[in-house]
C-alpha positions as CSV (number, residue, x, y, z in Angstrom):
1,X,0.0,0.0,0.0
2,X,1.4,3.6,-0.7
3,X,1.1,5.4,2.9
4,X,1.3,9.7,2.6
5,X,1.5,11.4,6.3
6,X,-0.9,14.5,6.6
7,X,-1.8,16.9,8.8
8,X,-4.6,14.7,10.1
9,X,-3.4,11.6,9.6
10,X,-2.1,8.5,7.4
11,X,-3.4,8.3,3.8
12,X,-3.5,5.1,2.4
13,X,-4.2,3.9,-1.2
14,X,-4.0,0.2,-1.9
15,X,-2.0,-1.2,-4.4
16,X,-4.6,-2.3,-6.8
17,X,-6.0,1.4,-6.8
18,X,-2.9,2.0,-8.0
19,X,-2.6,-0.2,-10.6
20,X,-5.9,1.0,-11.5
21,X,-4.4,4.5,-11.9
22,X,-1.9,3.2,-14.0
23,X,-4.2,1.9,-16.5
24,X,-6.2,4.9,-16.7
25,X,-3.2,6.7,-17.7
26,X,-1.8,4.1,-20.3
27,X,-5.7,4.0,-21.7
28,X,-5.0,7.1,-23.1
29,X,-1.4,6.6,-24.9
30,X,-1.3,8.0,-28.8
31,X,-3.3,4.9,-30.8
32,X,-0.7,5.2,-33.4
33,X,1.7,4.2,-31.0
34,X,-0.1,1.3,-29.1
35,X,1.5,-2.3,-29.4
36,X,-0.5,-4.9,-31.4
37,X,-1.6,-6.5,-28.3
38,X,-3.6,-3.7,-26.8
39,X,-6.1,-4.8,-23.9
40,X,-3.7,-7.7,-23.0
41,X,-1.3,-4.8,-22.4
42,X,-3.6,-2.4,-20.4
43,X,-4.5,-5.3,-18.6
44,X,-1.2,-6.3,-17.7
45,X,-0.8,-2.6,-16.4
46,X,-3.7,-2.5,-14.6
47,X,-3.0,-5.8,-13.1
48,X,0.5,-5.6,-12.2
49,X,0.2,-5.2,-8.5
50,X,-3.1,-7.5,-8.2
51,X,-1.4,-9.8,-6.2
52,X,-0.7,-7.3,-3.3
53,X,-4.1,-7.5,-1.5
54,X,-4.0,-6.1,1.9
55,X,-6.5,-7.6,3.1
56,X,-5.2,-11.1,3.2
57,X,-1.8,-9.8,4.4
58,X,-0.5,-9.9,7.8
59,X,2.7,-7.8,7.4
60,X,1.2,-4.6,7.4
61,X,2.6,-2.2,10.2
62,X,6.1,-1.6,11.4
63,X,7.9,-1.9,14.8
64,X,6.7,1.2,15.7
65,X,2.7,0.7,15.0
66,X,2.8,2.8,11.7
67,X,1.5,1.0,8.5
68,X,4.3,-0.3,5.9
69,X,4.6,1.8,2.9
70,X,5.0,0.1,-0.6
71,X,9.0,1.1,-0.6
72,X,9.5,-1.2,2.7
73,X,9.1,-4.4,0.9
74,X,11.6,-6.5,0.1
75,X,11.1,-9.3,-2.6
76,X,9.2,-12.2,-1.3
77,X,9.0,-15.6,-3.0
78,X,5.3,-16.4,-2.2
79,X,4.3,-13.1,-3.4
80,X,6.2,-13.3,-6.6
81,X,5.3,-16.4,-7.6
82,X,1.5,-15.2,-7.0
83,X,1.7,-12.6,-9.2
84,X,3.4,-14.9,-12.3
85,X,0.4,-17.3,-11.3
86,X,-2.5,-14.6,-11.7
87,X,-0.8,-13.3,-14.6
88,X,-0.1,-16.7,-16.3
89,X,-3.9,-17.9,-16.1
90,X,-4.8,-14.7,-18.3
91,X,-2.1,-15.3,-20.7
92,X,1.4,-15.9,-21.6
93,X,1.5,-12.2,-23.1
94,X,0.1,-10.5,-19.6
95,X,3.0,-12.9,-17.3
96,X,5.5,-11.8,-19.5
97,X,5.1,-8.2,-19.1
98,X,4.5,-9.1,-15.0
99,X,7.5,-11.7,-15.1
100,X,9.4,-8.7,-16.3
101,X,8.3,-5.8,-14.2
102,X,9.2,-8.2,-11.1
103,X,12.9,-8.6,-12.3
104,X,12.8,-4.4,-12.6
105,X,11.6,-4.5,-9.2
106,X,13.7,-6.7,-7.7
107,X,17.5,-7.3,-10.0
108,X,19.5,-5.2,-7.5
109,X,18.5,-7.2,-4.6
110,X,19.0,-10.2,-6.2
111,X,22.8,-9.4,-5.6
112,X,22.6,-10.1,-2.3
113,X,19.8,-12.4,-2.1
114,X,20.4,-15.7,-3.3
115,X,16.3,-17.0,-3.6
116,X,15.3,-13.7,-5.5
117,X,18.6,-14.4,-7.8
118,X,17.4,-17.9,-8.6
119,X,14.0,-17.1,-9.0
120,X,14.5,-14.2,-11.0
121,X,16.9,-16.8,-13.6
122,X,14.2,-19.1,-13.9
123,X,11.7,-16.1,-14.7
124,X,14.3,-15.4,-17.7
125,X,14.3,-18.6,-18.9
126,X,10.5,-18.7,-19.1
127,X,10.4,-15.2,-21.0
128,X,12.8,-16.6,-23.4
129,X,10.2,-19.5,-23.7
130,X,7.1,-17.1,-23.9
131,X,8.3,-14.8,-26.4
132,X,9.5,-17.5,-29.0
133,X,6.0,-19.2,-28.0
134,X,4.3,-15.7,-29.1
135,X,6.5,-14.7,-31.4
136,X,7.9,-11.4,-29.5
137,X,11.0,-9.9,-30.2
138,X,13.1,-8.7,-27.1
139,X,13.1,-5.2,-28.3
140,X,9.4,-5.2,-29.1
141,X,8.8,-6.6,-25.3
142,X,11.4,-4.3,-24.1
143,X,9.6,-1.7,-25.9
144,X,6.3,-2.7,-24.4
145,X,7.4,-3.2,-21.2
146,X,8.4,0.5,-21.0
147,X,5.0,1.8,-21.4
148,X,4.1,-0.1,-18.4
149,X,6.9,1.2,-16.4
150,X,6.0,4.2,-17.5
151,X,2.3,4.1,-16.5
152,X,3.3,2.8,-13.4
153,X,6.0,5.6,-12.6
154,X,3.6,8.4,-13.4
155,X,0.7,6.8,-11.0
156,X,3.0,6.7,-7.9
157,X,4.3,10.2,-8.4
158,X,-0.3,11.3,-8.6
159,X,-0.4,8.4,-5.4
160,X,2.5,9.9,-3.4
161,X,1.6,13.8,-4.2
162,X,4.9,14.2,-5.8
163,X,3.8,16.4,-7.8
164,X,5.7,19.7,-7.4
165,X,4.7,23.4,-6.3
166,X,4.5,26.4,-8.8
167,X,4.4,24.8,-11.9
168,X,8.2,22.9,-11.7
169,X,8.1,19.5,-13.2
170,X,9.5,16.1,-12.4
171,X,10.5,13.3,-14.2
172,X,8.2,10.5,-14.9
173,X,10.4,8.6,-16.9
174,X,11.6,8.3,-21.1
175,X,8.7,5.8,-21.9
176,X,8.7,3.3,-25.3
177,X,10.7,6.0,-26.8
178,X,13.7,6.8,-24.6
179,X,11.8,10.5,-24.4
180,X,12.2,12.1,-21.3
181,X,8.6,13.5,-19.7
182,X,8.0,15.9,-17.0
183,X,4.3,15.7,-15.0
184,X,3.8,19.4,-14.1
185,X,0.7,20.6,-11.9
186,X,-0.8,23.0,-12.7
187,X,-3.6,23.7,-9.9
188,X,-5.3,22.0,-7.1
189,X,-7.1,19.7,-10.0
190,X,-5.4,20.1,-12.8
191,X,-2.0,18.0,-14.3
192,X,0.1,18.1,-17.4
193,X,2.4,16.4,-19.3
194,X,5.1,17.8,-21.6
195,X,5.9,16.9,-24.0
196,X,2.0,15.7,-24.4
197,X,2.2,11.6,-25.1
198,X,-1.4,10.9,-25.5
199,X,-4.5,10.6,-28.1
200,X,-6.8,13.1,-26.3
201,X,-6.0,16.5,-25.5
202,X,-7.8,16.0,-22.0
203,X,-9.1,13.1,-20.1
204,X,-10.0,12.2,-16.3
205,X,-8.2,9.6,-13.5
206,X,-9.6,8.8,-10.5
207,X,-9.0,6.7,-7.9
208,X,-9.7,5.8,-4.1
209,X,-8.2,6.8,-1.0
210,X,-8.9,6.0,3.0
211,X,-8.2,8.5,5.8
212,X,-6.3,7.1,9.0
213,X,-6.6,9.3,12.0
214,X,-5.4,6.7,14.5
215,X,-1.7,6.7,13.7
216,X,-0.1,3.5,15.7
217,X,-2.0,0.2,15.1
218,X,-1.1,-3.2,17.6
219,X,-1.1,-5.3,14.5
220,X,-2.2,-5.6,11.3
221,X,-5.2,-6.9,12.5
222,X,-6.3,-4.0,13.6
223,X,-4.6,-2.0,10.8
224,X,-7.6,-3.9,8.5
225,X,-9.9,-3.1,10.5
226,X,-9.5,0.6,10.7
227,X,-9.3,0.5,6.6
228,X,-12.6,-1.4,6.6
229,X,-13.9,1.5,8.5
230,X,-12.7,4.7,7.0
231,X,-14.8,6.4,4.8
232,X,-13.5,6.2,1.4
233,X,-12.4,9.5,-0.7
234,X,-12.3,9.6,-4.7
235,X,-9.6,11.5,-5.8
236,X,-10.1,13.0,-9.3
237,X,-7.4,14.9,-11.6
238,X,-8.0,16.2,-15.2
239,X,-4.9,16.3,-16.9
240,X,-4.4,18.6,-19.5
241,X,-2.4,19.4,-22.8
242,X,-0.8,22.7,-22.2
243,X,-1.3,25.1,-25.0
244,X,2.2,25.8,-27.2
């Protein structure tokens, strides 16, 4: 789950409202530039995080009581292996691009981790096997692949609020076409991208946060419960070609 401090407490969106995010985004990229495979690839995108459901987790606050953020997790077999398996019984197509966002996520720790290293060679072998099977190229996968990191990148910066003040940008990332993007806001409701990437000059995201005003939990026990409680908040942002 992503976790933001606030002035009134702990804001937490759940990973699949992320990935949901992330879609939304992608769902808009330029048609011309959309790989043959399209819904497999906004499901894949959408998807990529499925396998991260709070609710049936029970590593969900630290030491100290406060709830785990997304970038305190270290790679975990079970989970990994979960997320090939959801992937897989879609298609080969949709675990490839999950099979490789996993080994993004988790290469450099595989350096010091000797399950994560042999589980991420085996997932190499297998995307070897998948994209003869589909008849993929590795640059057209690589290629792929980069719109999803992309989508993903630009839905944690709108998650986390790292968006920054008068109108300075930040990096999202280069995308499919090694083209470096900025994400600029430029009010309380309104978001750009420059240079503009997509079919539309204007669409909508939304997507579901829960307020925590109690800010040390026992457990994660009682963590769940306090997000089955809170009152759930849409967050909406139109995002906007800027005029040249």
């Amino acid at each position: 789950m992503i976790v933001n401090y606030t002035e009134t407490g702990w804001e937490i969106i759940l990973q699949r409202a992320h990935g949901n995010v992330a879609a939304q985004i992608a769902a808009n990229w330029k048609k011309q530039e959309r790989p043959e495979r399209w819904t497999e690839t906004l499901l894949a995108i959408g998807e990529h995080d499925d396998a991260q459901t709070e609710m049936e987790q029970d590593d969900l606050v630290t030491e100290n009581g406060g709830p785990v953020n997304f970038k305190m997790k270290t790679f975990e077999l079970a989970h990994c292996r979960q997320m090939i398996d959801f992937s897989l019984s879609k298609s080969r197509y949709i675990a490839l691009l999950t099979s490789m966002h996993i080994n993004f996520l988790h290469v450099k720790e595989a350096q010091q981790n000797p399950e994560a290293k042999a589980f991420l060679a085996e997932q190499e072998t297998l995307r070897a096997e998948w994209r003869k099977a589909l008849n993929i190229t590795l640059e057209e996968a690589e290629k792929t692949y980069a719109l999803l990191e992309w989508a993903n990148a630009f839905s944690l910066l709108v998650c986390q609020r790292q968006y920054q003040p008068e109108q300075r940008g930040v990096e999202i990332g280069s995308g499919p076409h090694q083209q470096a993007h900025q994400l600029i806001r430029l009010n309380e409701k309104t978001l750009t991208v420059k240079p503009w990437p997509f079919e539309e000059e204007q669409f909508t995201v939304r997507y579901d946060s829960r307020l925590l005003l109690q800010l040390n939990f026992a457990d994660s026990e009682a963590l769940k419960q306090s997000l089955l409680a809170a009152e759930v908040q849409e967050n909406v942002w139109v995002i906007r070609k800027e005029k040249e």
